[in-house]
C-alpha positions in Angstrom: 14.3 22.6 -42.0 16.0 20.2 -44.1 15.9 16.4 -42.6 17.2 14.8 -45.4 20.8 14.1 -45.4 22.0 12.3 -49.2 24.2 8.5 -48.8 26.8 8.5 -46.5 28.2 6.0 -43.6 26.1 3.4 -42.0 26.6 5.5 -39.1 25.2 8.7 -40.9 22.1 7.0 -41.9 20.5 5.9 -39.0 21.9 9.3 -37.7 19.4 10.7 -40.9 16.5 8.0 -40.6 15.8 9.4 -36.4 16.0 12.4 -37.8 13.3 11.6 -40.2 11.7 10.0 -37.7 11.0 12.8 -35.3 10.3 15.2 -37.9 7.7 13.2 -40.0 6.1 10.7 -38.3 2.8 11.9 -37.9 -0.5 10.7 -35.5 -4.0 9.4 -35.7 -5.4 13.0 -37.0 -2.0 13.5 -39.4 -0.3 15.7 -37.1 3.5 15.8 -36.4 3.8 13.8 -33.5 7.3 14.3 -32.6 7.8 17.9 -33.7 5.4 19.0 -31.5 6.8 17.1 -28.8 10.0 18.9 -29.2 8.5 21.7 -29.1 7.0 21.0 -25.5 10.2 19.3 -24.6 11.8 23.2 -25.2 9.4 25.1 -23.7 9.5 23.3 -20.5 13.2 23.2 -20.3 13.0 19.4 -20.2 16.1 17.3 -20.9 14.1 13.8 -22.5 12.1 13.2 -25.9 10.0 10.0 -25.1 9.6 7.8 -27.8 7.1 5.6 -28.2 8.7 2.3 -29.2 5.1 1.2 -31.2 5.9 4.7 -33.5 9.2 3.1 -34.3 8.8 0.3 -35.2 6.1 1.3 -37.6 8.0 3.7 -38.7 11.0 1.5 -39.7 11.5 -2.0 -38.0 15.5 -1.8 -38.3 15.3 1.2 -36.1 13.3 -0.7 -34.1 15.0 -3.7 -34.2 18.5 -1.9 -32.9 17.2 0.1 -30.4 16.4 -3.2 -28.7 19.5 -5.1 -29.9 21.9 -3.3 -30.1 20.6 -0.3 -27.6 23.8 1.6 -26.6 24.6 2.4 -30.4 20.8 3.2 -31.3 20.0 5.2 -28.1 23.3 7.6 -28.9 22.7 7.8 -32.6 19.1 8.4 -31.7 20.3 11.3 -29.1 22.8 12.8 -32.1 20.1 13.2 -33.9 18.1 15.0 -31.8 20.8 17.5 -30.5 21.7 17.8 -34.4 17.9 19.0 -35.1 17.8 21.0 -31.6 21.1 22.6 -32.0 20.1 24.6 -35.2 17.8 27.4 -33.9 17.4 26.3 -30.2 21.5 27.3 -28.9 20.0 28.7 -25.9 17.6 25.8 -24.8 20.7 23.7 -25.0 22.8 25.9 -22.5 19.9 26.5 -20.0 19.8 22.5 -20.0 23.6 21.9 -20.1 23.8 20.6 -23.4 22.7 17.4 -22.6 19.0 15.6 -23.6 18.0 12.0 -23.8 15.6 10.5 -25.7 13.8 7.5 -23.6 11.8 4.9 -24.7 8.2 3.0 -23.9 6.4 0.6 -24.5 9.3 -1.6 -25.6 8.1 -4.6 -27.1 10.4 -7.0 -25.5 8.4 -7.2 -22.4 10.4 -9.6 -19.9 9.4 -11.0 -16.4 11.9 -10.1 -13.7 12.6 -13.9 -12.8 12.9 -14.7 -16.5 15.8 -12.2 -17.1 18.9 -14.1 -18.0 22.3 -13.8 -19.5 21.0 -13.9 -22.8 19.4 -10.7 -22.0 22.8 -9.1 -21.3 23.5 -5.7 -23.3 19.9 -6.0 -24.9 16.8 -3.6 -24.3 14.5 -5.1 -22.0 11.5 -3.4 -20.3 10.1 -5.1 -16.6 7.0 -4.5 -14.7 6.8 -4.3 -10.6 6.4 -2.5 -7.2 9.3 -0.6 -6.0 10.9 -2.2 -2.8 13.9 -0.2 -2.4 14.9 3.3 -2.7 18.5 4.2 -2.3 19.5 8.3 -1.4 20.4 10.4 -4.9 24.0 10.7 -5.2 26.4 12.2 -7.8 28.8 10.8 -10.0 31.0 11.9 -12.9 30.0 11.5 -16.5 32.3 13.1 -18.6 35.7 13.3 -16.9 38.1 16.4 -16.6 41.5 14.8 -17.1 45.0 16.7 -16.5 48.8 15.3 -17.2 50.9 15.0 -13.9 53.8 16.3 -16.0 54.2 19.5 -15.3 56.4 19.9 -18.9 53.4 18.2 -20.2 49.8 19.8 -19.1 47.9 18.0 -21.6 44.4 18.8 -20.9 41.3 16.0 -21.7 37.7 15.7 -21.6 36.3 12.4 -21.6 33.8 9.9 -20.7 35.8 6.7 -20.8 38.7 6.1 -18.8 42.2 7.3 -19.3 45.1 6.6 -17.4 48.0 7.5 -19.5 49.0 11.3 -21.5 48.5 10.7 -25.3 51.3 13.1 -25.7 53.7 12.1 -23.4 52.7 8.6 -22.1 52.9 10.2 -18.0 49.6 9.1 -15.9 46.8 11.3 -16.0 44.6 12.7 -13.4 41.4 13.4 -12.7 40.5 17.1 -12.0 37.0 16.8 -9.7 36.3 20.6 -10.1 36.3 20.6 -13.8 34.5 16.9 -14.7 30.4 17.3 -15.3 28.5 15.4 -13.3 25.1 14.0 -13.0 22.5 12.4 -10.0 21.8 9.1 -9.9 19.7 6.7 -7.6 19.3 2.9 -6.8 15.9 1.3 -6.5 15.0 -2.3 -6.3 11.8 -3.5 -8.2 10.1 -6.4 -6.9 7.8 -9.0 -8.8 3.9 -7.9 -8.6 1.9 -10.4 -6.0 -0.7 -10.1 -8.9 1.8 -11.4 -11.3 3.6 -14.0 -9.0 3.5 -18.1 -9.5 1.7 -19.9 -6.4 4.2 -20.7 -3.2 7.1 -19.1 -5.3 9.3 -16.3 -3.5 8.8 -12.8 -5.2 12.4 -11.9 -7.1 13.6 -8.4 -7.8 16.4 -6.5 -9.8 18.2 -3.7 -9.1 17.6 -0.6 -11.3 20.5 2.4 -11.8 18.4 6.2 -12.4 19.8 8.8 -13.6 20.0 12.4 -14.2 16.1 13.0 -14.6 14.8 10.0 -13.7 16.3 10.2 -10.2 13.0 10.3 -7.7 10.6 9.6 -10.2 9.4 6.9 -8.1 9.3 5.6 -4.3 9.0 2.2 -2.4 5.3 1.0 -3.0 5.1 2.8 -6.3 3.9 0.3 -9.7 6.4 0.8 -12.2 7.5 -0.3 -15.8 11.4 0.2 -16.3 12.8 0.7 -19.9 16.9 -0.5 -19.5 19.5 -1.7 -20.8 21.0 -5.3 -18.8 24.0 -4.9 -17.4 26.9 -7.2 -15.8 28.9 -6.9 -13.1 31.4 -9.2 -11.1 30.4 -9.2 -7.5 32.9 -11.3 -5.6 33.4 -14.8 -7.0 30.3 -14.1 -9.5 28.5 -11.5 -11.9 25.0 -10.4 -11.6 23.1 -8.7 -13.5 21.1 -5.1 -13.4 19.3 -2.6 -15.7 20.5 0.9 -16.3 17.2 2.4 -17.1 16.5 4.3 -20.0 13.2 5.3 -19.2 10.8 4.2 -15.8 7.1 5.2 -15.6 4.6 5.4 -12.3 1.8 3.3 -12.9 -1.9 4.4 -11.2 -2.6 3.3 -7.7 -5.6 1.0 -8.7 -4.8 -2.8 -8.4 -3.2 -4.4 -11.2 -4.9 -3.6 -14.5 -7.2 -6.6 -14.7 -8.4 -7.1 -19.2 -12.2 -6.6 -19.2 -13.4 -7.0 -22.4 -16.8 -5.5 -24.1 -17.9 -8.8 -23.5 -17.0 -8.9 -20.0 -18.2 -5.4 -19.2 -21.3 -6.4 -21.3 -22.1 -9.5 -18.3 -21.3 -7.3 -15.7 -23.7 -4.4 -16.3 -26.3 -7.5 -16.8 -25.5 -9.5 -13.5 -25.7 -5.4 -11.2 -29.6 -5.6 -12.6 -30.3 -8.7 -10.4 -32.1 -7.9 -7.3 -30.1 -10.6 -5.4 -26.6 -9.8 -6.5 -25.5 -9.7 -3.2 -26.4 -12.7 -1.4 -25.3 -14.6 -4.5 -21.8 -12.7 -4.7 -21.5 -13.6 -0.8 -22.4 -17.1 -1.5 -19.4 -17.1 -4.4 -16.7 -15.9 -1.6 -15.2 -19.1 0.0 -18.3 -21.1 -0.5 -16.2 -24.3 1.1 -15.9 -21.9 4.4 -19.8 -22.8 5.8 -21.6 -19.9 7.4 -20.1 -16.7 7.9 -23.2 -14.4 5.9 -22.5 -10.9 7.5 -18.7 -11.6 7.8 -18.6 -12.0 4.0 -21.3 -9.2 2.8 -18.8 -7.2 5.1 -15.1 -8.5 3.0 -17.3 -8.0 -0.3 -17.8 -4.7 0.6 -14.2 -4.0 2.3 -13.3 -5.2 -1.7 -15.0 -2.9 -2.9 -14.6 0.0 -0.4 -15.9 3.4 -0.6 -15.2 6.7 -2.3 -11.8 8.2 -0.9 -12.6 12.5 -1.1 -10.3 15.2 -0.5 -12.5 18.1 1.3 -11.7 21.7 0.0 -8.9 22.2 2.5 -6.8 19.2 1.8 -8.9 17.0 4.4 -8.6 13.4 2.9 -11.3 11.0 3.8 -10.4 7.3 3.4 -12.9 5.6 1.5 -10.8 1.9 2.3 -12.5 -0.6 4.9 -11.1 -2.3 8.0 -12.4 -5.0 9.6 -11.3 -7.2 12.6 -12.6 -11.2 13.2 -12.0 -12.0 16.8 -12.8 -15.8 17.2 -12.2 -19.8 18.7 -9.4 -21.7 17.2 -10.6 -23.9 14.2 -13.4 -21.7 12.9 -11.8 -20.8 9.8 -10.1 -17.4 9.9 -7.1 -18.1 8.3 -8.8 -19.9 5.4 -10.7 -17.0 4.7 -8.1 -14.6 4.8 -6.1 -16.6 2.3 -9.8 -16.6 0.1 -9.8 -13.1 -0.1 -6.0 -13.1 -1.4 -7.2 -15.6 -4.7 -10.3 -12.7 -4.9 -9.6 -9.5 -4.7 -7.9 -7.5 -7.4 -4.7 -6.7 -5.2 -4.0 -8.0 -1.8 -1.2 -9.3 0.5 -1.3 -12.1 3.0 1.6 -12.1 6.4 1.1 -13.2 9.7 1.4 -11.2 12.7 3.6 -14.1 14.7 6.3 -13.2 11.4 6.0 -9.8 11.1 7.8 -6.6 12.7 7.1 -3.4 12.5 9.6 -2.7 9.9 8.1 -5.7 7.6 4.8 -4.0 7.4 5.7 -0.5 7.6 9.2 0.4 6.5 12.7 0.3 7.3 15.7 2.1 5.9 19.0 -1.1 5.9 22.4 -0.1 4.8 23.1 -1.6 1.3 26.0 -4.5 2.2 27.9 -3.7 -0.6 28.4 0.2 -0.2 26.8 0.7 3.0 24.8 3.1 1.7 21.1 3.9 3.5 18.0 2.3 1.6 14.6 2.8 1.7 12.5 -0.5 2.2 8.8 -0.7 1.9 6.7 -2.9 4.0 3.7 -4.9 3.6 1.1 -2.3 4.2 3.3 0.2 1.6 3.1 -2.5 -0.7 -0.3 -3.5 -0.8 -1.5 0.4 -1.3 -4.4 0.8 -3.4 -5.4 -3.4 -2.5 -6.1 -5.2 0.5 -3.3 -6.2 3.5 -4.3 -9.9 5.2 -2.7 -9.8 8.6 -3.4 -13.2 10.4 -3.1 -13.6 13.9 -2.5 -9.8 14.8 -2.4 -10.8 18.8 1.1 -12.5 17.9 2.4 -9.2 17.2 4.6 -6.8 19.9 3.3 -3.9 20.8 5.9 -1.7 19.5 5.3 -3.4 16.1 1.3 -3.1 16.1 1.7 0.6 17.2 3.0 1.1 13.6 0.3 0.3 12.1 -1.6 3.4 13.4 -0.9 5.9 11.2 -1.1 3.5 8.3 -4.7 2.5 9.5 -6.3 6.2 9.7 -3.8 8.8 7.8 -3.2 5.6 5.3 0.5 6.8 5.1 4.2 5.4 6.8 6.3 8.4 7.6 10.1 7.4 8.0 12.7 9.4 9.5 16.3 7.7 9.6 19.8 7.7 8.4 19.1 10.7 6.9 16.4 9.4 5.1 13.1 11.3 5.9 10.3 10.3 4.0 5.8 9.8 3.9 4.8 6.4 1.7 1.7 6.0 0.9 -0.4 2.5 2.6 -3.9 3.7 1.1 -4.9 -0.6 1.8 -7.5 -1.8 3.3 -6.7 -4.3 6.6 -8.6 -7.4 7.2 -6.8 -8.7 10.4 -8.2 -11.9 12.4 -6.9 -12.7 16.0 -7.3 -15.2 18.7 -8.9 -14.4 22.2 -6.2 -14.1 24.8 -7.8 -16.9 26.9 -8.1 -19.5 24.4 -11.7 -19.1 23.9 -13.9 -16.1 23.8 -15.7 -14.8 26.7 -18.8 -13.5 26.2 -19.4 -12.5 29.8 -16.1 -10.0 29.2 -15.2 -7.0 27.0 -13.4 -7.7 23.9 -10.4 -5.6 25.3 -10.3 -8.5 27.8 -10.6 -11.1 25.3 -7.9 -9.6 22.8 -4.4 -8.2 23.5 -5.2 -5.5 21.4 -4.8 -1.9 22.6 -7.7 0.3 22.3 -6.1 3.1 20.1 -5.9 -0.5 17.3 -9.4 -1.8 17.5 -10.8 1.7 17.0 -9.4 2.3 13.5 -11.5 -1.3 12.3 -15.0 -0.2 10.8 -16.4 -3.5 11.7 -15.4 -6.1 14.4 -16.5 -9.4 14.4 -17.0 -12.0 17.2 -17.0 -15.7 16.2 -18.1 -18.0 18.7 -17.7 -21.7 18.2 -20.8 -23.2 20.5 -22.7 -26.0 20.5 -25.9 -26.4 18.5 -27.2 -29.6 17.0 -29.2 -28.5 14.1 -26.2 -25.6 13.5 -23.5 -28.6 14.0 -24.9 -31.0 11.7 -25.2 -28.7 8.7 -21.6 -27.8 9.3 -20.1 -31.6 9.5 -22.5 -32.5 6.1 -20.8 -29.5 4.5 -17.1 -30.6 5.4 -18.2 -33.8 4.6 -19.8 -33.1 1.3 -17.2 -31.5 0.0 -14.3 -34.2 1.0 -16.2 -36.6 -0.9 -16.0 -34.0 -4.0 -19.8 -33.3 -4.0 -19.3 -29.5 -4.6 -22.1 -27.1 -4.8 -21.2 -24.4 -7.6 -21.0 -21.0 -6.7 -23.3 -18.4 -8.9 -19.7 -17.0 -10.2 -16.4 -18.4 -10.4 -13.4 -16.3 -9.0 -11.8 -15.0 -11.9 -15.5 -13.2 -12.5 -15.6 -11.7 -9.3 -12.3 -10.4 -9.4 -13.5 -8.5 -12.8 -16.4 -7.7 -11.4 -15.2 -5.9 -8.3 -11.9 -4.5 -10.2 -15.0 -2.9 -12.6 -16.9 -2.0 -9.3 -13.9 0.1 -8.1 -13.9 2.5 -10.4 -17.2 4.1 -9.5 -17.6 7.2 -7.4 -20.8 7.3 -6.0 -22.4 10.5 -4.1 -24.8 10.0 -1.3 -28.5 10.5 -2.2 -30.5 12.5 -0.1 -32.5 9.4 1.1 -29.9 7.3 2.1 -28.3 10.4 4.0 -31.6 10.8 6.0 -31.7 7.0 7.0 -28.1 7.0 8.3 -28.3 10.3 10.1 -31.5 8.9 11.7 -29.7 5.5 12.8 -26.6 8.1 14.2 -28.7 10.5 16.5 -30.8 7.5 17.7 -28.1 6.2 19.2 -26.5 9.3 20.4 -30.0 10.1 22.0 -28.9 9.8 25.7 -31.6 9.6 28.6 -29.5 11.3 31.0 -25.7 12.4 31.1 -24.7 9.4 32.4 -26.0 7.3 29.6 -23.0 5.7 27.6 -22.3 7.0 24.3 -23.3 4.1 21.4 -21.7 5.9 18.2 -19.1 8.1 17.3 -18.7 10.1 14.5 -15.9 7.6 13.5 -18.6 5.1 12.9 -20.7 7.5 11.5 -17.6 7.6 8.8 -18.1 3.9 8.7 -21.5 3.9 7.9 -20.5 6.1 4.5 -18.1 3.8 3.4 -20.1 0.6 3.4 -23.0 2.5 1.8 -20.6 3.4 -0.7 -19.2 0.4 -1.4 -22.6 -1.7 -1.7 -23.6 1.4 -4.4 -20.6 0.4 -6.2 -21.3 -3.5 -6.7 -24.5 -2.6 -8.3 -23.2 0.1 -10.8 -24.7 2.7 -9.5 -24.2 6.6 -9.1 -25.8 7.4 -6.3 -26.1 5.3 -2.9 -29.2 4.8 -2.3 -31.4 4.2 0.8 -31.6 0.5 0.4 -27.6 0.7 0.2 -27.7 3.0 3.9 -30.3 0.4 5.2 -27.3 -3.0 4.1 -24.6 -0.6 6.1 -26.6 0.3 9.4 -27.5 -3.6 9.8 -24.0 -4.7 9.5 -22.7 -2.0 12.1 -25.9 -2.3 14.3 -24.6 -6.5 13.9 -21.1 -5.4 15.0 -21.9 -3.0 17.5 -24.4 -5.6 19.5 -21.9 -8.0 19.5 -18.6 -6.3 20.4 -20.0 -3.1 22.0 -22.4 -4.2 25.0 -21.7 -3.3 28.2 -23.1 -5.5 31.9 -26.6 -4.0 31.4 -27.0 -5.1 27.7 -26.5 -1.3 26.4 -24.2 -0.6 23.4 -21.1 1.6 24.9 -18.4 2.1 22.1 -16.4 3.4 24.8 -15.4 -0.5 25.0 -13.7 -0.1 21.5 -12.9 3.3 22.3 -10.6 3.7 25.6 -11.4 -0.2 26.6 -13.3 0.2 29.6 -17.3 1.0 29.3 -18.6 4.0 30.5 -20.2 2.3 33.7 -16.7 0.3 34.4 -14.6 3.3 34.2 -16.7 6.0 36.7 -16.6 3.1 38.8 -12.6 3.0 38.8 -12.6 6.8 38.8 -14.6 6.6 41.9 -12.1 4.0 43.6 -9.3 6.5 42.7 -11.4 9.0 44.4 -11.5 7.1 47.4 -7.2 6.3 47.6 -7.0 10.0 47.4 -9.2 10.5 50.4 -8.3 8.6 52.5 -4.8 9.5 51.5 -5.3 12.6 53.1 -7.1 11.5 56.1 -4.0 8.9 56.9 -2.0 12.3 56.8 -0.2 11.1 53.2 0.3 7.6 54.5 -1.0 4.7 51.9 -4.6 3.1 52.5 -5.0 -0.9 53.0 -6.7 -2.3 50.4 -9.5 -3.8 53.0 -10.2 0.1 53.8 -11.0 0.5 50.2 -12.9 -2.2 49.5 -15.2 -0.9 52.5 -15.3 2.5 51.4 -15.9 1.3 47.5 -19.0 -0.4 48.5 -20.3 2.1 50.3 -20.9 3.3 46.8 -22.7 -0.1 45.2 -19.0 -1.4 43.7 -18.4 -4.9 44.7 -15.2 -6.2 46.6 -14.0 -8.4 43.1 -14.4 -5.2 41.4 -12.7 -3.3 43.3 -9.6 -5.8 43.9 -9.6 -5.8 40.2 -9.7 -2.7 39.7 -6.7 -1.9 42.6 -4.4 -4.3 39.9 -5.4 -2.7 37.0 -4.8 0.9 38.1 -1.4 0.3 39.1 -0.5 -1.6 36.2 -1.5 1.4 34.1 0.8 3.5 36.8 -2.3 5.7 38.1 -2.2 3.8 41.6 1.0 2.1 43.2 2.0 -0.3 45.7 4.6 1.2 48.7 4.7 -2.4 50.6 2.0 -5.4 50.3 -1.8 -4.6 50.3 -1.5 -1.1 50.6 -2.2 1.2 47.7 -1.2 4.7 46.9 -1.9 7.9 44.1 1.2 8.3 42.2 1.4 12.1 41.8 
């Protein structure tokens, strides 16, 4: 094929120099790059050649050079070209796709940030990086108009991409004929500014970004995309704005944001996972001005970290991400470390529950308030996928809003279904939530259910829950008021590793996929049917297999900070003390046994026969009474016929009809609702 056209117009050689371009620019090994991408763009019926902008502009620099200044000339003399070189042998490619191909561009080198983009940016090539917060529905639109003369003496006939209004021939207005125009889809998203990426206490900004024909759908809300485009203007009341048509828009991975390790870097890493005490010493580097706290922050490193997410042979997906829960006093430091893990990890988001709805960190679909057409909004949660979500003071939240979060916190995805939008985004995050006991102070004497206004079907989906308790002790309290102290008068202890390491470090860690060693299985199935060994029937149960799940994960994730590819006992030994921790402290019921029934329904196994029995004894003497209601007095005497206690039992009464199991006809009487 002959790619070399002689001199002609400045038009017809740049026309010639992309032509030359595609068909001799060669790779690494001496291979023609671009011809065989051609080739593959043909064979899979595709309608876009992407370029690689660094190919360019070592190929020729003016090329280069106009595809970024002056893109809407390049990009169409780059297109000619490419139909010129198609169009000779390939006819029928070209009808099967309707004539039409794009060439699209990456790896432009005029990389902008979206709160930089300007006016002088306007009609120029730009390309952006950020998270997808908006997703508008595809519609259609005309490219290349149909027009008709309204003179009937006239019927000029024109096809057209600009506008027309008036006959060429006769001067008459001209109209547009819908069934004969060619048209195309096109779709409205709104890219955000990366957290990662974002200047301290600013708010993130975001652009809107026009897709069309192929690149409609490429990507949803919570997706990590670099746009290609072109800035536009447009006049929007008594003022332009500005937005990119896009060119070209890739999905980035799910990982947080690509954090440089260099071969130096990786060199110090592989170095400091040989030290014996890496642990305690990365747990002394997380928050060292928060005093205390050793299993709560061996459990964040870990949640960092996080396990191995699998996908079982018939499509099963195991979560490898950690949630964890700290239930404590006011003034022991939650927030503070919540916010700490936000300037640590590779990827996280902080909100608080008192702010946030359901729709905030889910997702919503809001009618655009220009057109008034349905958008696709991400949430929180959708937006932190692949990092960690901060929620602080989760018992602020409604109940309706927090029973969102469900299927985010097991499944890991938010399925939508409104205006016509019905969609399933993915919120593969972590959740470290902290909360307040309901009564101002935690009671140890109570259940956590009691303590917290959270629902059972929430606290079951955290891995780990953690009490802190804010009492009294002298030699305890004076270590703590010399820290505080210490470091207000700037005498700061420096951690083994400053942030910016650990953030490498655990970004590195991440990556591994660790498998379970035979050892380390044997040592958590041990701890699992230990405490499902039940003396009698009656016994509570201590363990699920949902903390069995658990147990995997933090294994996992404590294999992965020490580089290694295979967890190994010693790893299953650092995950069954931290859930035996938890489970001592959250899961006990009145005779010092661990019940996980508490997490589980709320009410330990011994608590809830007892209120089964009381309903038991309304229904009897129901039916003696002949279907009249039974006085509460009656009850109480029948109850503890049975060893349960007149308090528990008046408790009990107010708690069953609350959950609508018992009711009240008129005062101190109680009845089965049927």
């Amino acid at each position: 094929m002959d790619v070399h056209g002689g001199q002609g117009s400045p038009l017809e050689d740049v026309i010639e120099k992309f032509k030359n371009f595609y068909w001799l620019f060669t790779d690494g090994n001496g291979e023609p790059k671009y011809q065989k991408e051609i080739d593959r763009m043909i064979l899979a019926d595709q309608r876009s050649l992407t370029v690689d902008f660094m190919d360019l502009l070592l190929y020729d620099c003016s090329l280069a050079s106009g595809v970024v200044d002056e893109p809407d000339k390049y990009i169409e003399h780059a297109t000619t070209a490419l139909l010129q070189l198609v169009s000779l042998h390939r006819r029928a490619y070209l009808e099967r796709v309707g004539g039409r191909i794009h060439v699209r561009f990456k790896n432009v080198e005029n990389q902008v940030p979206i709160r930089s983009l300007g006016s002088i940016h306007i009609g120029k090539m730009v390309q952006i990086k950020g998270i997808v917060a908006k997703a508008s529905a595809i519609k259609q639109r005309i490219y290349e108009y149909a027009y008709e003369c309204t003179n009937p003496n006239c019927g000029f006939t024109l096809k057209s991409r600009d506008v027309v209004a008036l006959c060429p021939r006769c001067g008459r207005k001209m109209m547009v004929d819908p069934s004969k125009s060619l048209y195309e889809d096109f779709q409205v998203i709104v890219v955000q500014e990366d957290t990662e990426s974002l200047p301290g206490s600013k708010i993130p900004r975001s652009i809107e970004v026009i897709l069309s024909d192929d690149l409609v759908d490429k990507a949803k809300p919570g997706d990590k995309v670099i746009v290609t485009g072109i800035v536009r203007v447009r006049r929007e009341r008594s003022a332009y704005s500005i937005f990119i048509e896009a060119n070209n828009i890739e999905t980035l991975s799910k990982e947080p944001e690509e954090i440089t390790i260099t071969g130096e870097d990786e060199e110090l890493i592989r170095e400091v996972s040989k030290d014996p005490n890496l642990i305690d010493k990365l747990v002394d580097s997380i928050a060292p001005s928060i005093y205390g706290f050793r299993e709560i922050k061996e459990a964040i490193l870990y949640m960092m970290v996080g396990g191995v997410t699998r996908v079982a042979p018939d499509g099963t997906r195991f979560r490898g991400d950690i949630n964890i829960l700290l239930v404590g006093d006011p003034g022991v430091g939650k927030s503070q470390l919540l916010k700490s893990v936000v300037k640590i990890a590779p990827k996280a988001l902080y909100t608080s529950g008192k702010g946030s709805t359901a729709a905030g960190l889910t997702a919503t679909v809001l009618k655009d308030k220009d057109t008034g057409e349905p958008f696709l909004e991400a949430g929180a949660l959708v937006l932190a996928d692949g990092g960690i979500c901060c929620i602080d003071e989760i018992d602020k939240m409604k109940n309706e809003d927090r029973a969102a979060m469900h299927e985010a916190m097991e499944q890991q995805t938010i399925s939508i279904a409104k205006a016509g939008i019905v969609a399933t985004l993915n919120a593969r995050c972590s959740v470290l939530a902290a909360a307040n006991p309901a009564l101002g102070r935690y009671m140890p004497n109570r259940p956590i259910t009691e303590n917290i206004k959270l629902p059972p079907a929430i606290l079951s989906r955290f891995d780990l829950i953690f009490i802190i308790r804010d009492t009294p002790d002298k030699a305890e309290d004076e270590r703590l008021a010399s820290h505080i102290l210490n470091i207000r008068a700037e005498r700061f202890k420096a951690p083994f590793f400053n942030p910016q390491f650990i953030k490498k470090y655990i970004a590195y860690a991440r990556r591994l996929r660790p498998i379970m060693s035979e050892e380390a299985m044997q040592k958590i199935m041990e701890y699992y049917l230990k405490l499902r060994e039940a003396v009698s029937p009656d016994s509570p149960i201590a363990i699920t297999p949902r903390q069995l799940e658990s147990l995997i994960r933090l294994a996992e994730a404590r294999a992965k900070l020490f580089l290694r590819d295979k967890v190994t006992a010693e790893d299953a030994e650092a995950a069954i003390r931290l859930m035996d921790y938890c489970l001592r402290t959250v899961a006990k019921d009145e005779m010092g046994r661990i019940d996980i029934d508490i997490i589980m329904s709320g009410k330990p196994k011994t608590k809830r026969e007892k209120m089964l029995k009381i309903i038991e004894i309304v229904e009897r003497l129901e039916k003696e009474l002949a279907g009249q209601p039974a006085h509460k007095d009656l009850i109480i005497e029948e109850a503890e016929k049975y060893g349960i206690d007149k308090a528990f039992t008046e408790d009990a009464l107010e708690k069953l009809c609350i959950e609508g199991i018992l009711c009240k006809p008129k005062s101190g009487y109680y009845k089965k609702i049927r």
